[in-house]
N, C-alpha and C positions, 0 to 999 in steps of 0.2 A: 510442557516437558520436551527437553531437544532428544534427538535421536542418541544419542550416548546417553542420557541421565535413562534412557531407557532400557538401553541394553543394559546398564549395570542393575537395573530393578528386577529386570527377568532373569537374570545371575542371581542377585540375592533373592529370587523365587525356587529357585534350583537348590536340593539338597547338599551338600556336600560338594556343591561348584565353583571353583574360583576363577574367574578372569585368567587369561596367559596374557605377558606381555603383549603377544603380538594380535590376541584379541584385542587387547582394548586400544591397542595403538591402530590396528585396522580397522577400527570405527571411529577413532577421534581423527582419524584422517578421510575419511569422506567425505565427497562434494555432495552437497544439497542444496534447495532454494532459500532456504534459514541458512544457509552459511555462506557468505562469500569468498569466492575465492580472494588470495591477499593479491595488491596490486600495486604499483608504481606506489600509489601513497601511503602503504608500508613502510616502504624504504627507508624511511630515515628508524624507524622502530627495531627493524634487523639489521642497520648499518653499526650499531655499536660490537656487534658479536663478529664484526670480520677485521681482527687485529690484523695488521701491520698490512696493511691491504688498501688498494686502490678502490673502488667499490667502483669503475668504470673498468676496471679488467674481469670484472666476475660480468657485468649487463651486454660486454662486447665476448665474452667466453673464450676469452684469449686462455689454450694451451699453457701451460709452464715451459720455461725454459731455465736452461745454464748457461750463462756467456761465459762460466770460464772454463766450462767442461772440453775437451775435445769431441769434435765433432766429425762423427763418417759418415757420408752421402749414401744413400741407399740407388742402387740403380732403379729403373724405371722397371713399373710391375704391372704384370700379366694373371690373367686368371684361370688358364689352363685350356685354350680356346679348341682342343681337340676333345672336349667330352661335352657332352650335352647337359642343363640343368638339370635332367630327370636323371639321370646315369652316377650325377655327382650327388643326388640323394640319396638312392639305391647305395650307392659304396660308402653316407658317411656312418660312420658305427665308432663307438669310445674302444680305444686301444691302451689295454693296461700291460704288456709287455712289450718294450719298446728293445730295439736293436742297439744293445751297450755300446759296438763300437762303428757304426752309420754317423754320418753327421748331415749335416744341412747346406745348401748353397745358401751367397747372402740374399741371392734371387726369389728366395722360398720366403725367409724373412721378408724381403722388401715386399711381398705381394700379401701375405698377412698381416702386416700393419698397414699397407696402405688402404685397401680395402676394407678392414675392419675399424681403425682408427685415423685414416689418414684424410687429408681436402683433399677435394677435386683438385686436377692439377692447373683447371683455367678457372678454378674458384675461389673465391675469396675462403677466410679460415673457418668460417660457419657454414660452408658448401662441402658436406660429407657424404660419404655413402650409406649413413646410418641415420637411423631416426632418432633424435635427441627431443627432449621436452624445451617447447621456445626455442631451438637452434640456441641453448646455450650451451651445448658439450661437456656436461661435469667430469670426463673421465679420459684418465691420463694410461701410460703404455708402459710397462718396463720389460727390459728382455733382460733372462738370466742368460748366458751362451754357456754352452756346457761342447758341446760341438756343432760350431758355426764357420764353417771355412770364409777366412777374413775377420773373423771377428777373434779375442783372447778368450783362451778358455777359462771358465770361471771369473769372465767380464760383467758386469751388469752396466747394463745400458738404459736411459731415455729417449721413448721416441719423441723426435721434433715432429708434429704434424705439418706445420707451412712450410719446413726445410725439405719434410721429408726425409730426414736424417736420424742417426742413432747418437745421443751424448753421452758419454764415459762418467760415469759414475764412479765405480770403482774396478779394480783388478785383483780384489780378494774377497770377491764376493761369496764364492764357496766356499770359504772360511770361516764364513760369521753368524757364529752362533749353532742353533740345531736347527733340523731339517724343517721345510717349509712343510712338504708334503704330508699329509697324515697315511696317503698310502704308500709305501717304500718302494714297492716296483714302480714307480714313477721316475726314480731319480736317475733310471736309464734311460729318459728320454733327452733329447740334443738339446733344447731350451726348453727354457719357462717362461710364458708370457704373463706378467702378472699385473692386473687392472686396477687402477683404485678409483674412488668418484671422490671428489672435490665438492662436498655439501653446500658450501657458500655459493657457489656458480647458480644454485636456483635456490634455495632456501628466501631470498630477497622476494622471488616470485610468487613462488611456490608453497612457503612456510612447510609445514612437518609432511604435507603429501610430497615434498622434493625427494624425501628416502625411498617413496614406491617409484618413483619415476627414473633415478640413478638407478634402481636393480633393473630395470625393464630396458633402460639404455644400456648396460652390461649386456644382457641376453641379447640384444640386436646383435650388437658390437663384436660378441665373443661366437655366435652362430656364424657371424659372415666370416670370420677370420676361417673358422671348420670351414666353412664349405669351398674355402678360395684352397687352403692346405690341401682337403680331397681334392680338388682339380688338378693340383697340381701331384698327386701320388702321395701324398703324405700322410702318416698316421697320426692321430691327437685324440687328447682325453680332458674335458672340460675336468676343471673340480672346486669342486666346491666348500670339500673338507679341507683346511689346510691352518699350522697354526699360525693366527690372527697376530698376536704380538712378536712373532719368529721374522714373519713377512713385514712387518711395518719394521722393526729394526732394522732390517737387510736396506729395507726402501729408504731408512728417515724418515719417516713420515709419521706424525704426531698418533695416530689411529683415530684422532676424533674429524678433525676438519678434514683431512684426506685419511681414506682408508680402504683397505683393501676388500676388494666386493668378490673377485673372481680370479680364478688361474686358468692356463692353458698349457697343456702339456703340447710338447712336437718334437716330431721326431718319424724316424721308420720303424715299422711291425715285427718286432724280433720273428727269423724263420723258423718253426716247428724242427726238434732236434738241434738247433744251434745253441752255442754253449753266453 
C-alpha cells in the first residue's frame, strides 16, 4: 500500500472526516523512494498539454514578452545602500493605509523588480536574485501604475526581465472591470505589482509538485521585492486575498496555464491625521 492509499484509509478510519483538497493534493505530491521524481523521459507525456508552445522555451525559462508592445527602459537599480540588512528587517511591517496622493519614482519601481524579478545584469536570463526550482523561472511581473512619475496613470505594464524594461499593455487598465483588491484601503496605494506563475515552465519536470514549488518561488520573489521597497523608504503590503478571475482578466491571462499567485501593494504610509 503506497503512502496516499494510506492516508486516505486512516481518513476513512476517522468519524465524520473528509479529505480537503489541499490534504490530499499535499500527499499525492510527495517525494518518496517508491516515487520518482518525473524526468527528462517524461517529457514527451506532458508535451501534449502545452498548446501552442515551444516545449524549448519552457526547459530554457525564457520570460514572456511583447514585441509589439511599447517598450520603457527602466533605469539601473539600487537597493538602498545607506541602511543595513538588520535595520531594513526591523522596519519591514505590511502597511494597509497607504498615502492617496504620494506617488513613486520610476527608480523605486526599477529596484523592485529588478531585484525581486529581474537577471543579473552580467547574467545570462536564468541568473536571478531569486531562487527558482531548476533555474526554470515560472513567474512573470505585471505593474498596475496608479502613481508612478513617468509612467500613465492607470497604465499596466510587463516587466521584460533580460531588457529590464516595462511593456505597455494597456492604458485603461483601471477601467476594467471590478476591483482586484479584496481589501479596499489598498487601492490607495501608488501600484500594484501583480505575480502570476507559468505552470508549464516546470510541470515537464516537476509534474503536480511544480504548484508547491511556483508558490515557494512567489514568496522568494515577492519577500525580496519588500525588503528592496523598505530600503528604499517605501511602504507595502503583500496580499494574498484578491479576486482571482478580476486579476486574470485585467492580465489576459487564461487563470489555468498562467495565473495569478500573489500581489504587492506600494506606495507611501498615509501620515496619522492626514485626510
Amino acid at each position: 500500500m503506497n503512502a496516499f492509499s494510506q492516508f486516505l484509509r486512516f481518513l476513512g478510519e476517522q468519524p465524520g472526516q473528509e479529505a480537503t483538497v489541499a490534504e490530499i493534493f499535499h500527499e499525492n505530491t510527495k517525494i518518496a523512494p517508491q516515487r520518482s521524481r518525473p524526468g527528462p523521459e517524461d517529457l514527451s507525456r506532458h508535451a501534449e498539454n502545452i498548446e501552442r508552445a515551444d516545449i524549448t522555451r519552457y526547459l530554457a525559462a525564457r520570460p514572456k514578452d511583447y514585441p509589439t508592445a511599447d517598450r520603457f527602459e527602466l533605469p539601473e537599480a539600487d537597493i538602498g545602500r545607506e541602511r543595513d540588512l538588520a535595520a531594513i528587517f526591523l522596519a519591514r511591517r505590511s502597511c494597509r493605509e497607504f498615502d492617496s496622493t504620494a506617488g513613486l519614482q520610476l527608480s523605486d519601481i526599477a529596484a523592485v523588480l529588478r531585484f525581486g524579478f529581474g537577471c543579473r545584469p552580467d547574467g545570462s536570463e536564468r541568473s536571478r536574485f531569486v531562487p527558482s526550482a531548476g533555474g526554470l523561472h515560472g513567474l512573470e511581473a505585471y505593474l498596475l501604475a496608479r502613481r508612478v512619475n513617468g509612467l500613465g496613470t492607470g497604465h499596466l505594464y510587463h516587466y521584460a526581465p533580460r531588457a529590464h524594461a516595462l511593456e505597455l499593455l494597456s492604458t485603461k487598465a483601471l477601467c476594467a472591470g471590478p476591483p482586484i483588491e479584496v481589501q479596499s484601503e489598498l487601492t490607495a496605494a501608488a501600484a500594484l505589482l501583480l505575480v502570476t506563475a507559468c505552470s508549464q515552465r516546470l510541470t515537464w519536470k516537476y509534474g503536480d509538485r511544480s504548484y508547491r514549488l511556483l508558490l515557494l518561488e512567489a514568496g522568494h520573489a515577492v519577500q525580496a521585492s519588500i525588503l528592496v521597497a523598505v530600503s528604499r523608504g517605501l511602504a507595502c503590503c503583500p496580499i494574498g486575498g484578491f479576486h482571482d478571475d478580476a486579476a486574470h482578466d485585467l492580465l489576459a491571462v487564461d487563470g489555468v496555464v498562467e495565473f495569478v499567485v500573489y500581489c504587492l501593494a506600494l506606495g507611501h504610509e498615509r501620515s496619522p491625521g492626514s485626510d
